[in-house]
PDB file of N, CA, C and O in Angstrom:
ATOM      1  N   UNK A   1     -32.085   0.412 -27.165  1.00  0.00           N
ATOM      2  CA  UNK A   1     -30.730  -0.061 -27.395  1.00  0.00           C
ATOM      3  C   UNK A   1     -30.586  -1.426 -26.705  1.00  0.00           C
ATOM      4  O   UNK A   1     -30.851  -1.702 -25.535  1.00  0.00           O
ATOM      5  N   UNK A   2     -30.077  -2.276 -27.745  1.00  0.00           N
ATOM      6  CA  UNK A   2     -30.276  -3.765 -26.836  1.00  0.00           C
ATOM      7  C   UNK A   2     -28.463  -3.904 -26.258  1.00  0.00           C
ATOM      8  O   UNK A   2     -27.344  -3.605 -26.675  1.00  0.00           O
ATOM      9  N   UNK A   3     -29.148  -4.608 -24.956  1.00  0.00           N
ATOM     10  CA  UNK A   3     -27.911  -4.858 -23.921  1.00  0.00           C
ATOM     11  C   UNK A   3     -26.957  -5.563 -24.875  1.00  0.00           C
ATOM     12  O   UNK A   3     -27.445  -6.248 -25.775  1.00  0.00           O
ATOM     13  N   UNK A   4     -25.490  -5.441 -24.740  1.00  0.00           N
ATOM     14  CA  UNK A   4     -24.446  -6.286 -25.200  1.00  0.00           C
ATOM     15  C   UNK A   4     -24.035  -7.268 -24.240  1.00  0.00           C
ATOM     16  O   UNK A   4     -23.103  -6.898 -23.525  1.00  0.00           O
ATOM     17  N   UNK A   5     -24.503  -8.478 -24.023  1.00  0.00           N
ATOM     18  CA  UNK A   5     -24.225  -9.527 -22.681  1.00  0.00           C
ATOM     19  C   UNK A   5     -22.108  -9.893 -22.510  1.00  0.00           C
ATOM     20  O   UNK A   5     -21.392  -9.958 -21.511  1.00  0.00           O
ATOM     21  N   UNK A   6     -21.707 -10.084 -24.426  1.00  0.00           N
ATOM     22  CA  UNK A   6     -20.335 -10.095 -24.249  1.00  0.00           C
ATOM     23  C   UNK A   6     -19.360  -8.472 -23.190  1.00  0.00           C
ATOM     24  O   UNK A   6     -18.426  -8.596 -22.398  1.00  0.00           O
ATOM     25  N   UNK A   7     -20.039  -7.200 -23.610  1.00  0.00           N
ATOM     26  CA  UNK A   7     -19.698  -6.411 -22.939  1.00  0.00           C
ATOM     27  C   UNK A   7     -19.932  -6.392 -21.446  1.00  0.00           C
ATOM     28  O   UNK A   7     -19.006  -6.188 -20.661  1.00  0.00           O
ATOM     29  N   UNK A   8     -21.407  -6.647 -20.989  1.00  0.00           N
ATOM     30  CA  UNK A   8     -21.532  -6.605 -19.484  1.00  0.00           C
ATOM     31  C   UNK A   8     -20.697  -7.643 -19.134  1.00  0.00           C
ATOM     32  O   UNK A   8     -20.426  -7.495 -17.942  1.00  0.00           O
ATOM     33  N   UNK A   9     -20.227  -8.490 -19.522  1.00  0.00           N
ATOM     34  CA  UNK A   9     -19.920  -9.381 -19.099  1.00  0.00           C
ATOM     35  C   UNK A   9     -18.088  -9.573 -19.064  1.00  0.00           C
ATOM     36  O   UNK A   9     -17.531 -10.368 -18.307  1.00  0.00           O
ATOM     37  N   UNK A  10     -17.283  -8.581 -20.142  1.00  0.00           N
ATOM     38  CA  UNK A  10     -16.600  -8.284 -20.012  1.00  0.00           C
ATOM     39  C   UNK A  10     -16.214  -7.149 -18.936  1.00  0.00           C
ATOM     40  O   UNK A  10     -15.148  -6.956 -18.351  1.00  0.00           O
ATOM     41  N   UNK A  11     -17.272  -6.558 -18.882  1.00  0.00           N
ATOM     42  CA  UNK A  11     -17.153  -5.634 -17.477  1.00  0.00           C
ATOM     43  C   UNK A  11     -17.035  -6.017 -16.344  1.00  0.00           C
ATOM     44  O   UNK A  11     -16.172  -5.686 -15.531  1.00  0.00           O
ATOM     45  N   UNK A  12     -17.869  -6.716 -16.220  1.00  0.00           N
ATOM     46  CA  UNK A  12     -17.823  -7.276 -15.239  1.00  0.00           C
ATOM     47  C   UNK A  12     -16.599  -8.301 -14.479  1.00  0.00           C
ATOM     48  O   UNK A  12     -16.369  -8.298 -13.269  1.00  0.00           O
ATOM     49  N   UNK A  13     -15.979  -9.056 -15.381  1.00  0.00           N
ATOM     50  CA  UNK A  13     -14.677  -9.550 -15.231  1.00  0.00           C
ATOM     51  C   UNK A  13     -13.889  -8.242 -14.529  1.00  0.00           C
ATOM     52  O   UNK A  13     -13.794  -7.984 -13.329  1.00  0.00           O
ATOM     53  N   UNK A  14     -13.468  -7.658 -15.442  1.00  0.00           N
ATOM     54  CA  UNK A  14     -12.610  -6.243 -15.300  1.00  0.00           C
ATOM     55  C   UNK A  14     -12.892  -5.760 -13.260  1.00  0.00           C
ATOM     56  O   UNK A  14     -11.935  -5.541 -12.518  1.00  0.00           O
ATOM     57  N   UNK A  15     -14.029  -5.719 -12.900  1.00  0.00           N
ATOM     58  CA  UNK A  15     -14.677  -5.284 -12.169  1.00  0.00           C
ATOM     59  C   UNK A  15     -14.182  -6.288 -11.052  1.00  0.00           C
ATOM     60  O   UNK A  15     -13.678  -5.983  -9.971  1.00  0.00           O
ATOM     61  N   UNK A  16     -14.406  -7.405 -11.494  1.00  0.00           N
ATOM     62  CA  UNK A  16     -14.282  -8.240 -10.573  1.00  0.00           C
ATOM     63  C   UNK A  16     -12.620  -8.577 -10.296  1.00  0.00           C
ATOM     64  O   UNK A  16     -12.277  -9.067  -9.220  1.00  0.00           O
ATOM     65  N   UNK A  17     -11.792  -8.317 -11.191  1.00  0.00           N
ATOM     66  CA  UNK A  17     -10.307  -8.565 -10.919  1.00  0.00           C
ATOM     67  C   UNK A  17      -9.990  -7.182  -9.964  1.00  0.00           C
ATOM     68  O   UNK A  17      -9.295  -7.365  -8.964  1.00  0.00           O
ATOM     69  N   UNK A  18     -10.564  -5.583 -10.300  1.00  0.00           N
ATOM     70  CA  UNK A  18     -10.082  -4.868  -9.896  1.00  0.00           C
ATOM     71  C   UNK A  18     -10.307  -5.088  -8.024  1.00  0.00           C
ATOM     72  O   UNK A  18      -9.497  -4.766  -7.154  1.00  0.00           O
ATOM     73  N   UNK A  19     -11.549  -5.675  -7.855  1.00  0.00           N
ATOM     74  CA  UNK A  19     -11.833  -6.057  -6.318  1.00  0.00           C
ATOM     75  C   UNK A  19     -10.854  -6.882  -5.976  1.00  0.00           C
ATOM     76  O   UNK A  19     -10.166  -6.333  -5.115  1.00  0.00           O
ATOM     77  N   UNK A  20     -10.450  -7.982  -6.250  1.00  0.00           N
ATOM     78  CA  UNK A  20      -9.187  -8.658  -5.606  1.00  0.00           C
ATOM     79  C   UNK A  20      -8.125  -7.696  -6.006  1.00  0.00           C
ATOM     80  O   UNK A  20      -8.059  -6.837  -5.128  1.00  0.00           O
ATOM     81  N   UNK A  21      -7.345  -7.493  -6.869  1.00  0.00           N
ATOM     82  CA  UNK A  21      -6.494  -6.487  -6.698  1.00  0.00           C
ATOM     83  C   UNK A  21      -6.216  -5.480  -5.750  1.00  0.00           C
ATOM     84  O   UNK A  21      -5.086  -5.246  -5.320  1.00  0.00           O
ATOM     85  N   UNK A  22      -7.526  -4.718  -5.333  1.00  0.00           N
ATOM     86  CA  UNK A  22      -7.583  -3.832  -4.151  1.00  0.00           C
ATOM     87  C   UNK A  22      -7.585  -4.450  -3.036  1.00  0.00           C
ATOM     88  O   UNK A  22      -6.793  -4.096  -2.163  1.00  0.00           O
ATOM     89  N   UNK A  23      -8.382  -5.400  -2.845  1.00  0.00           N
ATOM     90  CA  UNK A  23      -8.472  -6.169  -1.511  1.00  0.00           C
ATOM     91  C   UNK A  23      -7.071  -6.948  -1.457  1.00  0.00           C
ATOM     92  O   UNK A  23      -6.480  -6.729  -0.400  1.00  0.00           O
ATOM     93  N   UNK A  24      -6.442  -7.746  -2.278  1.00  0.00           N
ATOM     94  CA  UNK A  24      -4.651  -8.077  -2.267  1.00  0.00           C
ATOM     95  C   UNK A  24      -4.040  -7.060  -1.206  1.00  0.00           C
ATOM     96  O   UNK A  24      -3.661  -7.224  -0.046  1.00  0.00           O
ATOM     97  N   UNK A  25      -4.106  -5.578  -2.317  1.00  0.00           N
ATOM     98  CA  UNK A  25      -2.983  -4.454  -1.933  1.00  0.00           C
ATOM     99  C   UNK A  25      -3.839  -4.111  -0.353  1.00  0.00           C
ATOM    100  O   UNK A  25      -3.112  -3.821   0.597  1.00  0.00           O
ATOM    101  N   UNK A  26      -4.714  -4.137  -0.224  1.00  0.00           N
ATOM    102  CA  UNK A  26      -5.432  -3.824   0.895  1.00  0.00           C
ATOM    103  C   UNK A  26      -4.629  -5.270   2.010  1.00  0.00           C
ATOM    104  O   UNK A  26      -3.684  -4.658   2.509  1.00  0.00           O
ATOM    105  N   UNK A  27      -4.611  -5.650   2.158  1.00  0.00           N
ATOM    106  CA  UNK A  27      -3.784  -7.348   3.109  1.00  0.00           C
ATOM    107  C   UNK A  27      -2.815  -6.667   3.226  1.00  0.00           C
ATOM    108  O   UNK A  27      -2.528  -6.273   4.356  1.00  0.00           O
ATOM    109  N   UNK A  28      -1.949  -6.285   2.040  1.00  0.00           N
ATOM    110  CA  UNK A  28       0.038  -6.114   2.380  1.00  0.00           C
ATOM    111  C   UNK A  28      -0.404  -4.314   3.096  1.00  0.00           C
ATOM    112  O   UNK A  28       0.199  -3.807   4.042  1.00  0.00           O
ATOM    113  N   UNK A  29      -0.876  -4.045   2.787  1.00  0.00           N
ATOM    114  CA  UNK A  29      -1.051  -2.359   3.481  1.00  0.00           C
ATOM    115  C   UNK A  29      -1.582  -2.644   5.252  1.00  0.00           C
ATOM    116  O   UNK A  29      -1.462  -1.858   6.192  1.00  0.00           O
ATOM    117  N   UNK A  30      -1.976  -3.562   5.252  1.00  0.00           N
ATOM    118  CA  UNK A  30      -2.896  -3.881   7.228  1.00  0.00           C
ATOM    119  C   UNK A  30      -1.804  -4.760   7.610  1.00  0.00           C
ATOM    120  O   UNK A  30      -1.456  -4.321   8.707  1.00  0.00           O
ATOM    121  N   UNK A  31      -0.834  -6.068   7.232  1.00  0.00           N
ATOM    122  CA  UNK A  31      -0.281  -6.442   6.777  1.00  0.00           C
ATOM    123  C   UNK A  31       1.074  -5.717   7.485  1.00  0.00           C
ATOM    124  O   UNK A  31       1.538  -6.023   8.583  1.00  0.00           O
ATOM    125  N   UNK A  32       1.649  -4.551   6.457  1.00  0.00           N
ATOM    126  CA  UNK A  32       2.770  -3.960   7.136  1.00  0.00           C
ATOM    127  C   UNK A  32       2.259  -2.842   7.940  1.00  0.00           C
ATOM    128  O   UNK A  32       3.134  -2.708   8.795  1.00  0.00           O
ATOM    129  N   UNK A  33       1.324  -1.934   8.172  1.00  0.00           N
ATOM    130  CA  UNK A  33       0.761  -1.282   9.167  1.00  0.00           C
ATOM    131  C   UNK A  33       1.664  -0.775   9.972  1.00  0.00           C
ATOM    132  O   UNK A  33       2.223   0.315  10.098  1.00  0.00           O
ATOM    133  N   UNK A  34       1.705  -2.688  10.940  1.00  0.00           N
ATOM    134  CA  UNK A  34       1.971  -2.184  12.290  1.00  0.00           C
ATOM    135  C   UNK A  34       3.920  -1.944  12.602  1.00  0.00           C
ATOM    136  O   UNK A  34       4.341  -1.607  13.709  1.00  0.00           O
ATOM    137  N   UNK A  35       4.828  -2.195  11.420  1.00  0.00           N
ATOM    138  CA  UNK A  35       5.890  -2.708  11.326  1.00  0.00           C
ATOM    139  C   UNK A  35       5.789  -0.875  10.832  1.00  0.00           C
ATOM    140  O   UNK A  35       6.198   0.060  11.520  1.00  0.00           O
ATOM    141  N   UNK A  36       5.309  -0.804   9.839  1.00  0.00           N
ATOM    142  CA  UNK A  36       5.300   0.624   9.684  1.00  0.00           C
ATOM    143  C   UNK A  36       5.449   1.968  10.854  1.00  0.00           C
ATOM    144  O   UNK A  36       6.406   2.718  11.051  1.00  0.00           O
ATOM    145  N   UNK A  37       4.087   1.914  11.516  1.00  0.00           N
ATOM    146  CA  UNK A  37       4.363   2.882  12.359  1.00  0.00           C
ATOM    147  C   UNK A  37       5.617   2.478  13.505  1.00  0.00           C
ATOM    148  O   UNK A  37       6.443   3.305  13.891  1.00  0.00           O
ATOM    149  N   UNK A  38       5.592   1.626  13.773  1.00  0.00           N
ATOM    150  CA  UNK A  38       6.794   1.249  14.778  1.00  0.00           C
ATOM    151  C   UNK A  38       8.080   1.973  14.442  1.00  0.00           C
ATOM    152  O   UNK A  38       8.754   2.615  15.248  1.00  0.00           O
ATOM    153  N   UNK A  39       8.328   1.804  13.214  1.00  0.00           N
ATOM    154  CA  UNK A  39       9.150   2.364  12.337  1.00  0.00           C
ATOM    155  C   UNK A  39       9.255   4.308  12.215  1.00  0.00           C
ATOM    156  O   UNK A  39      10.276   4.994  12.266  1.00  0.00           O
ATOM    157  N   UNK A  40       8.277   4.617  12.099  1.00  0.00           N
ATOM    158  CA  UNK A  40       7.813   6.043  12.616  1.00  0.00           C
ATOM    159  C   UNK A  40       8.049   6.458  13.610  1.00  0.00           C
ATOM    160  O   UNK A  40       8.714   7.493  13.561  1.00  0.00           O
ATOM    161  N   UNK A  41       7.691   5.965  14.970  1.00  0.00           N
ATOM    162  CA  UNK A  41       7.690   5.980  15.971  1.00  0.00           C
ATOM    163  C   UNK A  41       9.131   6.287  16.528  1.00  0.00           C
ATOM    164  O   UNK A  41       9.446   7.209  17.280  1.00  0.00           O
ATOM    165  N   UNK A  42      10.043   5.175  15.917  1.00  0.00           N
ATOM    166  CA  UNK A  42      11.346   5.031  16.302  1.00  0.00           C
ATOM    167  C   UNK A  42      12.010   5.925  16.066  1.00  0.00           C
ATOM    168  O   UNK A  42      12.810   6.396  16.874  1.00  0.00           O
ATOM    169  N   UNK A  43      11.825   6.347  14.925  1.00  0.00           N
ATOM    170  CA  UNK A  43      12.334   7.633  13.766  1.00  0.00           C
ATOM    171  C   UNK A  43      12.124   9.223  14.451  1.00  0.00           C
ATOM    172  O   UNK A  43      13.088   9.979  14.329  1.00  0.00           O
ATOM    173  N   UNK A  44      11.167   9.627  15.004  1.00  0.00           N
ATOM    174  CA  UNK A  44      10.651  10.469  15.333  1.00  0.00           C
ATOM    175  C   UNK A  44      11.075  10.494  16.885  1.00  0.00           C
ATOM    176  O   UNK A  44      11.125  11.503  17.589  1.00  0.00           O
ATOM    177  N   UNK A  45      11.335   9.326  17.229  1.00  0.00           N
ATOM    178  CA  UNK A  45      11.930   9.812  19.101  1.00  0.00           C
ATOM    179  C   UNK A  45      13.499   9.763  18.767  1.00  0.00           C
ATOM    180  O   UNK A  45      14.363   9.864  19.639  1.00  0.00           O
ATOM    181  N   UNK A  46      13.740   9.611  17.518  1.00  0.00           N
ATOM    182  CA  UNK A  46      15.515   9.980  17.367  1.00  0.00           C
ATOM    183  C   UNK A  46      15.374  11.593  16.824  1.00  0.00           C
ATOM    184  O   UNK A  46      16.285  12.162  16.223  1.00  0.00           O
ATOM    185  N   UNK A  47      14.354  12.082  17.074  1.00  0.00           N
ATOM    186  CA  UNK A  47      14.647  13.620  16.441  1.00  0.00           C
ATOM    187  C   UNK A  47      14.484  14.222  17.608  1.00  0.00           C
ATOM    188  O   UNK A  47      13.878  13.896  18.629  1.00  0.00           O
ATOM    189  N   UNK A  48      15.659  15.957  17.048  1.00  0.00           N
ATOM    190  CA  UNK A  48      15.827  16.676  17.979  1.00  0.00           C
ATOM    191  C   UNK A  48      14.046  17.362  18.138  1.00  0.00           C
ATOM    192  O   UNK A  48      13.267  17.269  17.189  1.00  0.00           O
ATOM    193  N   UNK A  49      13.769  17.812  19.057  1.00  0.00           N
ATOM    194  CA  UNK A  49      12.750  19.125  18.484  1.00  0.00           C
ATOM    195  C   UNK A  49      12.461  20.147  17.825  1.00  0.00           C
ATOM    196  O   UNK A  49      11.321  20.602  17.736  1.00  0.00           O
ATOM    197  N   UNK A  50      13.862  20.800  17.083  1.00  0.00           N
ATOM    198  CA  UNK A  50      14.300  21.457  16.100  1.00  0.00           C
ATOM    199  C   UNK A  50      13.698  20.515  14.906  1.00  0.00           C
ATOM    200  O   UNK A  50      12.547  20.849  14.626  1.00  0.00           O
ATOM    201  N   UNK A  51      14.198  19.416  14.133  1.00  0.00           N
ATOM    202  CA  UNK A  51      13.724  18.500  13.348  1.00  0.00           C
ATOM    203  C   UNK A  51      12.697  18.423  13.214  1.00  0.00           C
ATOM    204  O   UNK A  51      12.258  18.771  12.118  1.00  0.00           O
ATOM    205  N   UNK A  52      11.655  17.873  14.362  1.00  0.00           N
ATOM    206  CA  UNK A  52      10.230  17.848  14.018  1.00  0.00           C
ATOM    207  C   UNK A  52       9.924  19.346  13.809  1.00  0.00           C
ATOM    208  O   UNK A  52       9.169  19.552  12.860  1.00  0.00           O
ATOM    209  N   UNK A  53      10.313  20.364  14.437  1.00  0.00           N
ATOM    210  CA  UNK A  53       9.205  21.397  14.055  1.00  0.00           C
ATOM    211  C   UNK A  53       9.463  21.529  12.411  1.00  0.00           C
ATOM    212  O   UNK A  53       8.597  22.023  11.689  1.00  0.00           O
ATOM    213  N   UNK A  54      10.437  21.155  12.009  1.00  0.00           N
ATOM    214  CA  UNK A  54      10.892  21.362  10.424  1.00  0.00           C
ATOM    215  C   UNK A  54      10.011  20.684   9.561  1.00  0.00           C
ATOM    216  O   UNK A  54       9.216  21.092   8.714  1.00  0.00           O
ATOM    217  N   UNK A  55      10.392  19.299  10.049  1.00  0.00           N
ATOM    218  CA  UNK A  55       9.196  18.451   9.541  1.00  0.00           C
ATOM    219  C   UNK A  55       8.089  18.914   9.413  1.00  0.00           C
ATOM    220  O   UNK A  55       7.674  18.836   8.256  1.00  0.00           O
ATOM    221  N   UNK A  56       7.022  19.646  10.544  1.00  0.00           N
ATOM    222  CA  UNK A  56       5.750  19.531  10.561  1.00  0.00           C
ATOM    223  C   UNK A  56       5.571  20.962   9.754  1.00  0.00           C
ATOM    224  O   UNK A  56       4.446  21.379   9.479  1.00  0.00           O
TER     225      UNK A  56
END
């Protein structure tokens, strides 16, 4: 079966957008992280101990 170079090569595009795409969403995810848990953090020392055990 002979290789299709327009297909590998369309794959390969595809392939190659999906890596920046992930690596993008990967930046805004490390990015907000630390704003995140802070946020958690804050949230969770405003609960009673009743609350969290609900939560968990």
């Amino acid at each position: 079966m002979p290789i299709d170079l327009a297909e590998l090569d369309a794959r390969l595009k595809v392939i190659d957008w999906r890596d920046r795409e992930l690596a993008a969403i990967t930046r805004q995810l490390e990015a907000a992280f630390p704003t995140l848990l802070l946020q958690i953090q804050v949230h969770v020392a405003g609960m009673s101990a009743l609350q969290i055990t609900r939560a968990s």
